[in-house]
mmCIF file of the C-alpha atoms, coordinates in Angstrom:
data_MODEL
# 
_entry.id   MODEL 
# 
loop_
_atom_site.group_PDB 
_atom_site.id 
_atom_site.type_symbol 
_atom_site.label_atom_id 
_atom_site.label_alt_id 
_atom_site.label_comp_id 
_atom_site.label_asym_id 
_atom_site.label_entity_id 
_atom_site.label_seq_id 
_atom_site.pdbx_PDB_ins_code 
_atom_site.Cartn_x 
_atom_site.Cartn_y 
_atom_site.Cartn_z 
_atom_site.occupancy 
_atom_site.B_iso_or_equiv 
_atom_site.pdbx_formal_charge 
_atom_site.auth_seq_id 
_atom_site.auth_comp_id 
_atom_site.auth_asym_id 
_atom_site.auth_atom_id 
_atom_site.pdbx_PDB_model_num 
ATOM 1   C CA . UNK A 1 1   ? -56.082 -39.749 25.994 1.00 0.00 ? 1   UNK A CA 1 
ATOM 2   C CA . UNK A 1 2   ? -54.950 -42.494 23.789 1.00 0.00 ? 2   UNK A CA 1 
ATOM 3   C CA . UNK A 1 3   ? -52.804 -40.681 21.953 1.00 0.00 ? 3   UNK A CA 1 
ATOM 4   C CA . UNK A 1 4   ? -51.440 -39.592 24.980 1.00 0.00 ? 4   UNK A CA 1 
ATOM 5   C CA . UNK A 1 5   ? -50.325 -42.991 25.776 1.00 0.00 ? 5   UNK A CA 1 
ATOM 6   C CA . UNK A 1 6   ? -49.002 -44.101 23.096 1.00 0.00 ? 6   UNK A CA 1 
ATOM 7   C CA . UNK A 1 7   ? -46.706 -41.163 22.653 1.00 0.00 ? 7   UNK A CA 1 
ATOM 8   C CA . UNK A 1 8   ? -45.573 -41.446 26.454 1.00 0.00 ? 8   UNK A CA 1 
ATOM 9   C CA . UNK A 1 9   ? -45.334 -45.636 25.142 1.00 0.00 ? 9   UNK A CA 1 
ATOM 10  C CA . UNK A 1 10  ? -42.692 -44.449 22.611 1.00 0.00 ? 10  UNK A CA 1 
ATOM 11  C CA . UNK A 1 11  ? -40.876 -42.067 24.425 1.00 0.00 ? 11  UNK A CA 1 
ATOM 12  C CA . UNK A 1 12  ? -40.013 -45.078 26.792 1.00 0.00 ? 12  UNK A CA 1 
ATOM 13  C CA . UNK A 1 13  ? -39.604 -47.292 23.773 1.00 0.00 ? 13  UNK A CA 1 
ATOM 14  C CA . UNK A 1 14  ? -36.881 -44.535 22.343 1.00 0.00 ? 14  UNK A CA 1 
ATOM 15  C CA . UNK A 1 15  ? -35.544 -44.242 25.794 1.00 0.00 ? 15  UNK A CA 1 
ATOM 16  C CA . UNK A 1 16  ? -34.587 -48.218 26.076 1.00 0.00 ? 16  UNK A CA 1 
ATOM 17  C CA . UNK A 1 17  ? -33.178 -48.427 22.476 1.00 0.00 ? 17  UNK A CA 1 
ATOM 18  C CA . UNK A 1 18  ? -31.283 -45.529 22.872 1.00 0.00 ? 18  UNK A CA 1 
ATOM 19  C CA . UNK A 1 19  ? -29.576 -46.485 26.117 1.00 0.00 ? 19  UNK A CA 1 
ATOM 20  C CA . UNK A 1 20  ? -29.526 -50.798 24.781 1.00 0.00 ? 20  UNK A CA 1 
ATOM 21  C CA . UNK A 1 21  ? -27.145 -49.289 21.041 1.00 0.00 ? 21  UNK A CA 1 
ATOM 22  C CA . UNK A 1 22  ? -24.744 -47.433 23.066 1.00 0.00 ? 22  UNK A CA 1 
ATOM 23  C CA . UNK A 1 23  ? -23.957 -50.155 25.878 1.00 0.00 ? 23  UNK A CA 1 
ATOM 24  C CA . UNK A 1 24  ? -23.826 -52.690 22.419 1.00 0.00 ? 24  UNK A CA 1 
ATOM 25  C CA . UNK A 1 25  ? -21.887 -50.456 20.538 1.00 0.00 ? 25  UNK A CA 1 
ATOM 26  C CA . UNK A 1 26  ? -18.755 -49.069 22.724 1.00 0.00 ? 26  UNK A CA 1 
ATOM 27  C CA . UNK A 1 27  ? -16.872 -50.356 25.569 1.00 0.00 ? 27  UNK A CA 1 
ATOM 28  C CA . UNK A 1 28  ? -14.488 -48.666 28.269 1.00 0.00 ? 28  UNK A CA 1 
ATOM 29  C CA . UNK A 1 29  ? -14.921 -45.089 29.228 1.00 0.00 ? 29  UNK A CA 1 
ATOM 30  C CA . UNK A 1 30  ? -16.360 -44.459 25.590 1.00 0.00 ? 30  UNK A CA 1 
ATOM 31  C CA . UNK A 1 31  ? -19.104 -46.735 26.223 1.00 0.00 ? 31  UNK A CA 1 
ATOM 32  C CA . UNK A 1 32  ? -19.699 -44.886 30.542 1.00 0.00 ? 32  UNK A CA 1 
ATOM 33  C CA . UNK A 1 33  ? -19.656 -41.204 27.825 1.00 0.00 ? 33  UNK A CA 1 
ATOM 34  C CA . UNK A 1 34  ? -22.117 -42.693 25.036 1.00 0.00 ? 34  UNK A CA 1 
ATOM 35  C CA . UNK A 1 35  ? -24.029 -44.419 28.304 1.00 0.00 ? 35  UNK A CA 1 
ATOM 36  C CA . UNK A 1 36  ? -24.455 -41.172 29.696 1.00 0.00 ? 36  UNK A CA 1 
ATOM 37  C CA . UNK A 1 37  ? -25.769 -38.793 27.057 1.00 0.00 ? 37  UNK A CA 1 
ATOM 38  C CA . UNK A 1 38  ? -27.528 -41.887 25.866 1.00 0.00 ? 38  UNK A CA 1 
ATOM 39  C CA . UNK A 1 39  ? -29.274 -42.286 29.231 1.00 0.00 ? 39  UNK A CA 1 
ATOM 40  C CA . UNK A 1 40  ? -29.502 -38.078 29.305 1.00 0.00 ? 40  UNK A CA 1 
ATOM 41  C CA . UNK A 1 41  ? -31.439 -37.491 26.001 1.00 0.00 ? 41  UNK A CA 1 
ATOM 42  C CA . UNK A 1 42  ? -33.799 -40.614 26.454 1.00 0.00 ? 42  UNK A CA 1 
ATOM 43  C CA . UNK A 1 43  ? -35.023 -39.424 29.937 1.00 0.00 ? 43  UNK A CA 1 
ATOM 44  C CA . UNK A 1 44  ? -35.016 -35.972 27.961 1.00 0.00 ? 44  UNK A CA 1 
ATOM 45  C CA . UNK A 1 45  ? -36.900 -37.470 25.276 1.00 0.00 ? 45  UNK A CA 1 
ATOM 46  C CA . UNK A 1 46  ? -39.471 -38.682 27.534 1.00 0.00 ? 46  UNK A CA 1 
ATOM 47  C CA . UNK A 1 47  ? -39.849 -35.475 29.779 1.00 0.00 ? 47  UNK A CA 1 
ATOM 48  C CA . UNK A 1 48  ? -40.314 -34.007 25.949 1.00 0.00 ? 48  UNK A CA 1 
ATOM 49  C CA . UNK A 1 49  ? -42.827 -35.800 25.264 1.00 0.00 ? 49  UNK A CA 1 
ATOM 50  C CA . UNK A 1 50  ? -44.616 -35.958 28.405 1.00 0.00 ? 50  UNK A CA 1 
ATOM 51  C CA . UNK A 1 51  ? -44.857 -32.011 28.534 1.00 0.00 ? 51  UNK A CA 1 
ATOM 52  C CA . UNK A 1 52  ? -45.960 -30.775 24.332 1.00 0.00 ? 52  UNK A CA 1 
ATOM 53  C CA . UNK A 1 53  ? -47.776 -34.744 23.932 1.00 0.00 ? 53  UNK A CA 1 
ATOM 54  C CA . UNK A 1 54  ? -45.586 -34.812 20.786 1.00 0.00 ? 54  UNK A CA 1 
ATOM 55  C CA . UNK A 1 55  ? -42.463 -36.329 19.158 1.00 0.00 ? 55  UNK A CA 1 
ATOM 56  C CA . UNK A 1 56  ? -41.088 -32.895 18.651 1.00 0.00 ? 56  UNK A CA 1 
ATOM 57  C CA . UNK A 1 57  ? -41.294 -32.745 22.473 1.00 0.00 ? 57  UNK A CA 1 
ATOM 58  C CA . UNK A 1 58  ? -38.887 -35.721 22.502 1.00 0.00 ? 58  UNK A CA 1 
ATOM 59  C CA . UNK A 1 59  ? -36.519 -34.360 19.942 1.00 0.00 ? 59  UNK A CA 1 
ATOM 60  C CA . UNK A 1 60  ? -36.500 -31.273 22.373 1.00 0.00 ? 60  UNK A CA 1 
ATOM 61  C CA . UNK A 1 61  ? -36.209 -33.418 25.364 1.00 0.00 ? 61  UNK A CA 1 
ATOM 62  C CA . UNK A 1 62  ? -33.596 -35.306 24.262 1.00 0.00 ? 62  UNK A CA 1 
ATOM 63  C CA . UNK A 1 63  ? -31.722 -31.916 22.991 1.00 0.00 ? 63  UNK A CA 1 
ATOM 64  C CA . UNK A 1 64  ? -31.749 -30.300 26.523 1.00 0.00 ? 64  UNK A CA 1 
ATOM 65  C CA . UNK A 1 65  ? -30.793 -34.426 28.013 1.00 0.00 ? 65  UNK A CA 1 
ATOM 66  C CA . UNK A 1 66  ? -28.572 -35.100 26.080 1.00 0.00 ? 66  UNK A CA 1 
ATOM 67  C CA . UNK A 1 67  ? -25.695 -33.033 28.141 1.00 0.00 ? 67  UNK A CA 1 
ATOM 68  C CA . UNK A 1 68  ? -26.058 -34.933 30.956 1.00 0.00 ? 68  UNK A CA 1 
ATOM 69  C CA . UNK A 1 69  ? -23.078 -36.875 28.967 1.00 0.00 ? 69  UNK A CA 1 
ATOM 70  C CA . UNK A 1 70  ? -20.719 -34.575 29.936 1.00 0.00 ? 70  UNK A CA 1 
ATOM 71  C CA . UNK A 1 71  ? -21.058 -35.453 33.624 1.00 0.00 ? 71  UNK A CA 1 
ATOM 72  C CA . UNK A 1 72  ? -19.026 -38.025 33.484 1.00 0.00 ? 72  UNK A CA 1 
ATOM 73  C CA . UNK A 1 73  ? -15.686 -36.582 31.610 1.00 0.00 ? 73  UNK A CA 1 
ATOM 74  C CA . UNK A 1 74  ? -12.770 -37.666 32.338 1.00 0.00 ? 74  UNK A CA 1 
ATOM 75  C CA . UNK A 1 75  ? -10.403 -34.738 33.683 1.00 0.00 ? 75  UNK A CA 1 
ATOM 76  C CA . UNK A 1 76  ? -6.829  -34.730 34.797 1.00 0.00 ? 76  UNK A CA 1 
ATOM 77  C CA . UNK A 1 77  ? -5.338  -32.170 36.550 1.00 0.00 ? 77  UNK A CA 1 
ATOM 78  C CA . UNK A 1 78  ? -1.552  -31.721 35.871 1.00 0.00 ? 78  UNK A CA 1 
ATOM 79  C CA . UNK A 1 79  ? 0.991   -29.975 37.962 1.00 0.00 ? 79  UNK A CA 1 
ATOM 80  C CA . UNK A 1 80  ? 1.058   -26.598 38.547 1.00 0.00 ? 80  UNK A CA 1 
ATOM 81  C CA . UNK A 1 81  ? 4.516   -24.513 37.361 1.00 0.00 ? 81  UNK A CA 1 
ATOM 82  C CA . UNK A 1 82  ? 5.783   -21.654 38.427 1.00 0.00 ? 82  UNK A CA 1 
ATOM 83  C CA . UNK A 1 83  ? 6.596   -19.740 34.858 1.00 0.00 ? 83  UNK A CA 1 
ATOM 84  C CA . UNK A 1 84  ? 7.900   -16.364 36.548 1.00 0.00 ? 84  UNK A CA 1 
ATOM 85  C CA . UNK A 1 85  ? 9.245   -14.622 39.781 1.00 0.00 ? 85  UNK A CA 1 
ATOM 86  C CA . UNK A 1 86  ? 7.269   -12.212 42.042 1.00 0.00 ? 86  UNK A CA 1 
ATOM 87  C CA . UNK A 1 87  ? 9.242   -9.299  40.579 1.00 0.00 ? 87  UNK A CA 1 
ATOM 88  C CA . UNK A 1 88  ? 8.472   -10.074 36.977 1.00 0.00 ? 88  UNK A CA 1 
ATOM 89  C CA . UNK A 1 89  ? 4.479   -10.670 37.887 1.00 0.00 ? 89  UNK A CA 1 
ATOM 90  C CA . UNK A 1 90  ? 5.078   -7.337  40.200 1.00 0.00 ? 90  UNK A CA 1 
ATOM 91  C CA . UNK A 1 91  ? 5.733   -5.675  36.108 1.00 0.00 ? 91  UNK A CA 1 
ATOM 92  C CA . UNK A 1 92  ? 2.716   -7.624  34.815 1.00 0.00 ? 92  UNK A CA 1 
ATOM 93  C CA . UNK A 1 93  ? 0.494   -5.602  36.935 1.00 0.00 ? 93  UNK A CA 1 
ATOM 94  C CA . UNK A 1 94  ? 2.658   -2.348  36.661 1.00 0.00 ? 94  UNK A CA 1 
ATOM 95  C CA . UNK A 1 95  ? 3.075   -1.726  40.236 1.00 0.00 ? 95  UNK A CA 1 
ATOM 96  C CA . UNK A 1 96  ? 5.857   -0.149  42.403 1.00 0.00 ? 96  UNK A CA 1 
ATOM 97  C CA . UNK A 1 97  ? 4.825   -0.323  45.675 1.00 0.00 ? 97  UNK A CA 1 
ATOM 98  C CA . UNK A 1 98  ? 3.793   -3.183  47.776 1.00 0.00 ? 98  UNK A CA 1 
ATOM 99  C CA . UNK A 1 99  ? 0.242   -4.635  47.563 1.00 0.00 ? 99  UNK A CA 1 
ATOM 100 C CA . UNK A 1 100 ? -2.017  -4.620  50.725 1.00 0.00 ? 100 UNK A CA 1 
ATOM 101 C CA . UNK A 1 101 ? -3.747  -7.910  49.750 1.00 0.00 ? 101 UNK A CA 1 
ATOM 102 C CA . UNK A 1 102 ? -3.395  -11.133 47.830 1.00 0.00 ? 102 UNK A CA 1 
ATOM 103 C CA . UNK A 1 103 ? -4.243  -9.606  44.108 1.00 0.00 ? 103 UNK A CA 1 
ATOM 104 C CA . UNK A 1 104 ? -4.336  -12.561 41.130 1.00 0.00 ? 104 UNK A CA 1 
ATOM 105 C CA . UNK A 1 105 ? -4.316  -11.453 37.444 1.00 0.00 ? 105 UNK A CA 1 
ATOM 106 C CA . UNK A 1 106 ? -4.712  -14.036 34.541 1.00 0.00 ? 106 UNK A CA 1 
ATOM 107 C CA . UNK A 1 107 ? -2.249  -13.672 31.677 1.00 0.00 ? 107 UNK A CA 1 
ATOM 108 C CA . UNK A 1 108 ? -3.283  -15.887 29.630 1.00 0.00 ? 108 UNK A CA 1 
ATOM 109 C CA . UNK A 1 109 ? -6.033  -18.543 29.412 1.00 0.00 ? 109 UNK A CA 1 
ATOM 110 C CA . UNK A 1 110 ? -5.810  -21.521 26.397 1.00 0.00 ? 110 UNK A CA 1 
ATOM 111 C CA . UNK A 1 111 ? -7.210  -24.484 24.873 1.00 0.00 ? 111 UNK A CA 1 
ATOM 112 C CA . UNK A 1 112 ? -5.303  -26.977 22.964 1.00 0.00 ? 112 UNK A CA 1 
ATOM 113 C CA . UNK A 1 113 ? -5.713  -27.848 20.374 1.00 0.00 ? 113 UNK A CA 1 
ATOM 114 C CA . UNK A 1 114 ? -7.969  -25.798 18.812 1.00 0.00 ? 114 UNK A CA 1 
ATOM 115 C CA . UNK A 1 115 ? -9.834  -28.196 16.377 1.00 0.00 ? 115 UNK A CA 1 
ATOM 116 C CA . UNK A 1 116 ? -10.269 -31.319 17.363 1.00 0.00 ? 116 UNK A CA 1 
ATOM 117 C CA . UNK A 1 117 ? -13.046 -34.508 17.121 1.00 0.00 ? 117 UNK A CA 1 
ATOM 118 C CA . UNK A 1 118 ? -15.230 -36.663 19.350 1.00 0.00 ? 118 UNK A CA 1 
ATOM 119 C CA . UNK A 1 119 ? -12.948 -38.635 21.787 1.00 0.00 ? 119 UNK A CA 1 
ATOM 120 C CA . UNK A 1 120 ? -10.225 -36.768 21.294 1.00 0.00 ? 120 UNK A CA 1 
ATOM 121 C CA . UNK A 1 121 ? -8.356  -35.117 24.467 1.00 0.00 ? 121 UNK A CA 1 
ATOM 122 C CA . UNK A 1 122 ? -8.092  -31.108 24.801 1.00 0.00 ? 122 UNK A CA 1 
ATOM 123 C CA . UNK A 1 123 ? -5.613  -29.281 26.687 1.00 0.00 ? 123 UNK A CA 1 
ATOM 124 C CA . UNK A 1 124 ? -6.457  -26.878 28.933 1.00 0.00 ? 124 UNK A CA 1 
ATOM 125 C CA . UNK A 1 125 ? -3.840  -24.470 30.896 1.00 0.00 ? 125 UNK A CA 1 
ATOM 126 C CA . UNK A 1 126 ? -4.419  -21.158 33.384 1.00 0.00 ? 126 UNK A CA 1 
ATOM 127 C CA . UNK A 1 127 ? -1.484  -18.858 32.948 1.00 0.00 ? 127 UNK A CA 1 
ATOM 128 C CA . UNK A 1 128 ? -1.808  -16.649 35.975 1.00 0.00 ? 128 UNK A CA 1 
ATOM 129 C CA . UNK A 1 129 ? 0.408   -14.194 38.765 1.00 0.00 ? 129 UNK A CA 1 
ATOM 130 C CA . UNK A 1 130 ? 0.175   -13.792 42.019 1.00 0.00 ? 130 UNK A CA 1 
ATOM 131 C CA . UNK A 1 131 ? 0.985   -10.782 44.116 1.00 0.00 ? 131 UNK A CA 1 
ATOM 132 C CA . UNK A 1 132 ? 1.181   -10.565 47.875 1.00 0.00 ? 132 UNK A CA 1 
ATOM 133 C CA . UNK A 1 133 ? 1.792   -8.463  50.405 1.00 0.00 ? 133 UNK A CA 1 
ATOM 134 C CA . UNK A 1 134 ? 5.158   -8.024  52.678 1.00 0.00 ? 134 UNK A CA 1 
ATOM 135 C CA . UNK A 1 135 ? 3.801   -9.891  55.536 1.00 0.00 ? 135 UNK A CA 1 
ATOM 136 C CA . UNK A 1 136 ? 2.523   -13.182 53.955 1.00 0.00 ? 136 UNK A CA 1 
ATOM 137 C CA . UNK A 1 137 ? 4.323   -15.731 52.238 1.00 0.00 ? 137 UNK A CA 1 
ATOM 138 C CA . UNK A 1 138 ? 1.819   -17.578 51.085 1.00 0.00 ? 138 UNK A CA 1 
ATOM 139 C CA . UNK A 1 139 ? -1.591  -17.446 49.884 1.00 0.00 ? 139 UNK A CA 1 
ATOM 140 C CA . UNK A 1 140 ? -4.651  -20.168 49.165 1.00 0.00 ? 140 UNK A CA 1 
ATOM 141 C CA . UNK A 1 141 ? -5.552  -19.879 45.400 1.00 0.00 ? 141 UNK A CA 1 
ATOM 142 C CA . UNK A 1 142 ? -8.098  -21.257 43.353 1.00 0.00 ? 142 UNK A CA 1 
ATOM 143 C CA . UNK A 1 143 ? -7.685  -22.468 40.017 1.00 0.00 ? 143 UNK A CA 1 
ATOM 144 C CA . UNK A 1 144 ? -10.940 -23.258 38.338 1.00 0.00 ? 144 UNK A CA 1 
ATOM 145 C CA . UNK A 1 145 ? -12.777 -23.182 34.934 1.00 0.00 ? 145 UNK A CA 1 
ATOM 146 C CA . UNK A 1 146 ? -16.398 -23.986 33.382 1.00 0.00 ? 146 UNK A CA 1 
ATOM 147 C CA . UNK A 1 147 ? -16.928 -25.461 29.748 1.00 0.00 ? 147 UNK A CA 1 
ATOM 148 C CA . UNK A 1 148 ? -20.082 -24.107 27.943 1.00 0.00 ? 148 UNK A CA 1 
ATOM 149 C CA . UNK A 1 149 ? -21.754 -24.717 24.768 1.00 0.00 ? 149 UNK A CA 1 
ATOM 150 C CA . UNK A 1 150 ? -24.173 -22.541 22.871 1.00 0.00 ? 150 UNK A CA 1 
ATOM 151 C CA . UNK A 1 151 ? -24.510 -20.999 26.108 1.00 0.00 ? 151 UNK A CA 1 
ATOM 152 C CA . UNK A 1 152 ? -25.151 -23.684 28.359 1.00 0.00 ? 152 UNK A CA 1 
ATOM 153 C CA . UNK A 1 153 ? -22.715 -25.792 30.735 1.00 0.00 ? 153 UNK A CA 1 
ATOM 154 C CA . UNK A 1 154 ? -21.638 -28.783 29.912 1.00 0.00 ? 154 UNK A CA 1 
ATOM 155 C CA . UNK A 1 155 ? -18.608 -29.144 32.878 1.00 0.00 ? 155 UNK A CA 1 
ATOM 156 C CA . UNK A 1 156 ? -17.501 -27.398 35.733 1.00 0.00 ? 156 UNK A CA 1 
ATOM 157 C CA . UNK A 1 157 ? -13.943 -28.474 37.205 1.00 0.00 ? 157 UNK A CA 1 
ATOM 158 C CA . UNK A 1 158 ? -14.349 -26.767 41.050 1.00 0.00 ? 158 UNK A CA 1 
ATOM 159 C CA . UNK A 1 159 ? -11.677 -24.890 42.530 1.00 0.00 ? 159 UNK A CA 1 
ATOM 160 C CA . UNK A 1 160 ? -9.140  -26.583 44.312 1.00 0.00 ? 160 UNK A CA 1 
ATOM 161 C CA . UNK A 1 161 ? -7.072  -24.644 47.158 1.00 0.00 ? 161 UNK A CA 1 
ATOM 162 C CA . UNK A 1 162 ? -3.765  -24.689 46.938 1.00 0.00 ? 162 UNK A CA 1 
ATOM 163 C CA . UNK A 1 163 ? -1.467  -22.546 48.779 1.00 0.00 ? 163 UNK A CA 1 
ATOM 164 C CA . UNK A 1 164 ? 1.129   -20.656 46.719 1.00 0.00 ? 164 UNK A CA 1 
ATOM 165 C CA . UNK A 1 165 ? 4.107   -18.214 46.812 1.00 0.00 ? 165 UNK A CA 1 
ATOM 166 C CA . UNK A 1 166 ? 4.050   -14.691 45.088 1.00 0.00 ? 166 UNK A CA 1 
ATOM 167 C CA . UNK A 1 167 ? 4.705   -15.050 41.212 1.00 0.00 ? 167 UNK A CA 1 
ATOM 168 C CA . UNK A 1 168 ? 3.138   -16.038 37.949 1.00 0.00 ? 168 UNK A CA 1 
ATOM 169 C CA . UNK A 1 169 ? 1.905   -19.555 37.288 1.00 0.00 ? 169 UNK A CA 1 
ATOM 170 C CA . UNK A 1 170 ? 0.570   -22.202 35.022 1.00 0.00 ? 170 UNK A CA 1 
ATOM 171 C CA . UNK A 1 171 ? -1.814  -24.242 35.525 1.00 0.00 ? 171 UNK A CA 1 
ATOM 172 C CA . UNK A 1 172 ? -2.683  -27.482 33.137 1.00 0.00 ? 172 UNK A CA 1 
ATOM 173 C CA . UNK A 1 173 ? -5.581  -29.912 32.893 1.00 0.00 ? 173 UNK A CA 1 
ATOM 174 C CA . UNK A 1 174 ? -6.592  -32.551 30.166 1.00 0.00 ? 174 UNK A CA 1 
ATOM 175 C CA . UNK A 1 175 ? -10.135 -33.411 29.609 1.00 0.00 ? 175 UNK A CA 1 
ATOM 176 C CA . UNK A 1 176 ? -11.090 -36.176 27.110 1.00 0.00 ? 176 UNK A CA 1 
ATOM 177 C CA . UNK A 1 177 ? -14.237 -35.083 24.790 1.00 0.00 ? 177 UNK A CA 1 
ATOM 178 C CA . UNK A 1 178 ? -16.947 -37.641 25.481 1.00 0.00 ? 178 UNK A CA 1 
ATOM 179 C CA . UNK A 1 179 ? -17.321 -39.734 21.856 1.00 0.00 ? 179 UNK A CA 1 
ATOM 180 C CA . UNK A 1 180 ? -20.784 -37.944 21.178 1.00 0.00 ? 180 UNK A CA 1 
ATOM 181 C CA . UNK A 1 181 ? -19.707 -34.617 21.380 1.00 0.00 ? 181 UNK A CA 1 
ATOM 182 C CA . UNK A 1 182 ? -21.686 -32.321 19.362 1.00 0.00 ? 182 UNK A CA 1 
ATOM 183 C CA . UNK A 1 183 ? -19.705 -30.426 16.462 1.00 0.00 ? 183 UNK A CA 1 
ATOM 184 C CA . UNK A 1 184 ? -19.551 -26.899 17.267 1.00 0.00 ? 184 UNK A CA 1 
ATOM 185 C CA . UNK A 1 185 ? -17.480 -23.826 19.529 1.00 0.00 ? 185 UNK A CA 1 
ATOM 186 C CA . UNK A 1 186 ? -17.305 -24.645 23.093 1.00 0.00 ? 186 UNK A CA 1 
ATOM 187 C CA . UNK A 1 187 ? -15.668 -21.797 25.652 1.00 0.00 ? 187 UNK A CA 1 
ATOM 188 C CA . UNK A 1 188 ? -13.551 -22.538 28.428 1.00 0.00 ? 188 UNK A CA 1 
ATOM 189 C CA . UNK A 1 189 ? -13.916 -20.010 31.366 1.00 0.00 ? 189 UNK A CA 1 
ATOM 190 C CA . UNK A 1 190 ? -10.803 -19.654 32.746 1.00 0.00 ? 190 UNK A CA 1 
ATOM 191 C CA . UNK A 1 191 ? -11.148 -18.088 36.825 1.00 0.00 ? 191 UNK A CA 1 
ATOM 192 C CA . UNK A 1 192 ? -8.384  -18.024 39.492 1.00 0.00 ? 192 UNK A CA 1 
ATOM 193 C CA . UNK A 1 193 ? -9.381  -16.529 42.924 1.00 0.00 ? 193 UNK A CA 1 
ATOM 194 C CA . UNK A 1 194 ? -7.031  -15.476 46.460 1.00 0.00 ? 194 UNK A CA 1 
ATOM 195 C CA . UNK A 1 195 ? -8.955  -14.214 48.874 1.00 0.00 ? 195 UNK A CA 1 
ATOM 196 C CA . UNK A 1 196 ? -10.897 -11.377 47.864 1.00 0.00 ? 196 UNK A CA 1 
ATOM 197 C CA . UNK A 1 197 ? -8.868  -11.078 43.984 1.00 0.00 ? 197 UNK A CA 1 
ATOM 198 C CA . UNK A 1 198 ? -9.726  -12.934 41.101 1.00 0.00 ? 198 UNK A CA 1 
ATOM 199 C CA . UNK A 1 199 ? -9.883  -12.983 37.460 1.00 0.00 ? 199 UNK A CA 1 
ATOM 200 C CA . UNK A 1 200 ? -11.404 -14.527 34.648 1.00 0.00 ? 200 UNK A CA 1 
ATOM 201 C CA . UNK A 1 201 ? -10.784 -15.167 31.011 1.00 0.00 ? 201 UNK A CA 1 
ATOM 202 C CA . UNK A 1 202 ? -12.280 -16.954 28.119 1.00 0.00 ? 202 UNK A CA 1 
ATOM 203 C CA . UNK A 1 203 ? -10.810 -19.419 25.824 1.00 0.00 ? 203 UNK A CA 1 
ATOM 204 C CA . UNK A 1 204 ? -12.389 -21.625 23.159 1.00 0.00 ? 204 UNK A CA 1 
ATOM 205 C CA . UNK A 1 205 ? -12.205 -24.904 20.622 1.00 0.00 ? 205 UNK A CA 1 
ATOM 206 C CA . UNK A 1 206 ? -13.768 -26.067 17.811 1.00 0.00 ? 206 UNK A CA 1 
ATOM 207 C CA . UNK A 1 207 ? -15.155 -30.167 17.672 1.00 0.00 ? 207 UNK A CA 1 
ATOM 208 C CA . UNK A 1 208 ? -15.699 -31.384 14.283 1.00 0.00 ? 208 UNK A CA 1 
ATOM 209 C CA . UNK A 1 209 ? -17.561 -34.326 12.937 1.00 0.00 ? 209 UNK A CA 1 
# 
């Protein structure tokens, strides 16, 4: 029971020293990141501990916290741009005749740059056509995408709707990395819905140390 204690004891202790370096050590939206995955893997590291008794349950706590980070990303959503006419997106899908409902296809879904480091900003862009049919002009579309990690997600930028005329479209948003990012591959999901259509598409990045 003792050792019980003292391990739940230094899970808190981890938890306060953790969350104390990265208010001392950054400032602006760098230090509200480093806060956040700070304050993530020490309530991780406790939960850790509290459950295996252990310090390896802390370094697994603290694993599985530590993405609460990412919850607090900064995203901005750029505007959208038409990039081609109804007839041209009307090719992309290889029809001739008319389509009965709103039908989206994704051309193309990116991440830019590919390689980049901690704090740096990525690019992120939804290249994407619209049919509809004769009797509507417009439709409401949703332009949305997840970020994973090893499997698991990180951020999720909801869908928006926006209403929008029959042709093909881009779509752009910039997300800064938090500083703490983790190297590795993380994959965009790219998905754009109208009505009863959508698509999806994966894209991907590399973050180096």
């Amino acid at each position: 029971m003792c050792n019980k204690s003292i391990t739940m004891f230094a899970a808190a202790a981890v938890a306060a020293s953790l969350v104390s370096a990265g208010c001392a050590t950054t400032s602006g939206e760098a230090q509200n990141q480093a806060a956040g995955a700070l304050l993530g893997a020490a309530l991780g590291c406790g939960i850790g501990a509290l459950i295996t008794h252990d310090a390896r349950g802390c370094a697994m706590g603290a694993a599985i916290g530590g993405l609460a980070g990412w919850g607090v990303v900064k995203v901005r959503q750029g505007q959208v741009k038409q990039v081609s006419s109804a007839q041209d997106s009307a090719r992309l899908f290889g029809l001739t005749k008319p389509v009965a409902s709103p039908l989206v296809k994704i051309k193309s879904g990116t991440s830019s740059p590919q390689t980049l480091r901690p704090g740096q900003t990525v690019t992120i862009t939804t290249d994407y056509a619209l049919l509809l049919p004769p009797s509507a002009s417009v439709a409401s579309v949703d332009e949305s995408w997840t970020l994973k990690k090893d499997g698991k997600v990180l951020h999720s930028f909801p869908g928006e709707a926006s209403k929008r005329a029959a042709g093909g479209y881009a779509r752009d948003w910039e997300m800064d990395l938090p500083a703490n990012s983790a190297p590795g591959t993380y994959v965009v999901e790219h998905k754009v819905r109208a009505g009863s259509s959508y698509d999806t598409q994966q894209s991907s990045f590399v973050v180096k140390s």
